[in-house]
matplotlib code that plots the C-alpha trace (Angstrom):
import matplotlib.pyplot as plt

x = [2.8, 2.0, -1.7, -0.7, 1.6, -1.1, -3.2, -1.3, -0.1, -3.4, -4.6, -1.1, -2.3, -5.7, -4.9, -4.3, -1.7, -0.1, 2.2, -0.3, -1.2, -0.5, -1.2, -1.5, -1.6, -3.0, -3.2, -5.9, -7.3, -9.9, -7.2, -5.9, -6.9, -5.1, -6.2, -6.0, -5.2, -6.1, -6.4, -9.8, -10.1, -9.0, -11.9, -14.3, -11.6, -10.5, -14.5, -15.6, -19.4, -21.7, -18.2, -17.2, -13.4, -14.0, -15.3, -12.8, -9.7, -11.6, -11.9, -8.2, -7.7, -10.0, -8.2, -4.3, -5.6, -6.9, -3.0, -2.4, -5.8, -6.3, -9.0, -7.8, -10.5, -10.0, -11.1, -10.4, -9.2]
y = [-4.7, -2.2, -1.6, -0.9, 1.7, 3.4, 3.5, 4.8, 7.1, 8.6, 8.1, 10.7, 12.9, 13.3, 13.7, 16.7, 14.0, 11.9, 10.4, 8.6, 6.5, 3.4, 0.5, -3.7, -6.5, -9.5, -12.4, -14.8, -17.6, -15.2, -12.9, -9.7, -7.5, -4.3, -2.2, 1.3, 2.7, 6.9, 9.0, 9.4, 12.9, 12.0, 9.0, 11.5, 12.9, 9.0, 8.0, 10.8, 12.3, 9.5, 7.5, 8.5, 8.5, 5.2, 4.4, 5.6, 4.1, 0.7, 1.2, 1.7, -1.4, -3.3, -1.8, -2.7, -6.1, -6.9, -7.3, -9.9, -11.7, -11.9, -10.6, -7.0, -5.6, -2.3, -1.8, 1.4, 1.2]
z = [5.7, 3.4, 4.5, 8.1, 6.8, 5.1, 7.8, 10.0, 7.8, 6.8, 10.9, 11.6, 9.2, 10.4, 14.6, 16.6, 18.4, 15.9, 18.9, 19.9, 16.9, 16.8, 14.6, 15.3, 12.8, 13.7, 11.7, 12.4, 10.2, 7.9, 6.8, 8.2, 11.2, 11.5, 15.0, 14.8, 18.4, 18.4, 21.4, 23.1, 21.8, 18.0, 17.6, 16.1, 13.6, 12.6, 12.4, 10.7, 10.4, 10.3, 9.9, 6.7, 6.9, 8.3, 5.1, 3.2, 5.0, 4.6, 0.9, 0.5, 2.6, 0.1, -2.6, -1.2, 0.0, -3.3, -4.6, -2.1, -2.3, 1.5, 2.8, 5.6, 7.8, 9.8, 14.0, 15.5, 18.7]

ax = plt.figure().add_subplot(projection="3d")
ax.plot(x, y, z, "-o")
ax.set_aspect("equal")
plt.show()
């Protein structure tokens, strides 16, 4: 999927350990869920001040997801 891709692209960018990114779709009945798994001392990095890259990564998700018409929501892990 091409959203997962970006995410975890954009999570490896951001981490002191990009190893230890990793990202899982699930597919359930109300669209999309794509867990983002970061190490305990790269949350704050992924979340952001007053979660502001959070934000962000969930408004390119809106964007990509609007192609497709199903509905992608973001949980970091």
């Amino acid at each position: 999927m091409a959203a997962a891709d970006l995410v975890e692209y954009v999570a490896k960018s951001l981490v002191d350990d990009p190893e230890a990114v990793s990202v899982e779709v699930i597919n359930g009945d109300e669209g999309t869920i794509i867990e983002l798994h970061v190490a305990e001392s790269d949350m704050g990095k992924v979340i952001g001040r007053n979660g502001s890259v959070a934000k962000a990564l969930r408004t390119l998700l809106k964007v990509t997801s609007a192609r497709s018409g199903e509905p992608v929501s973001l949980e970091i892990v």
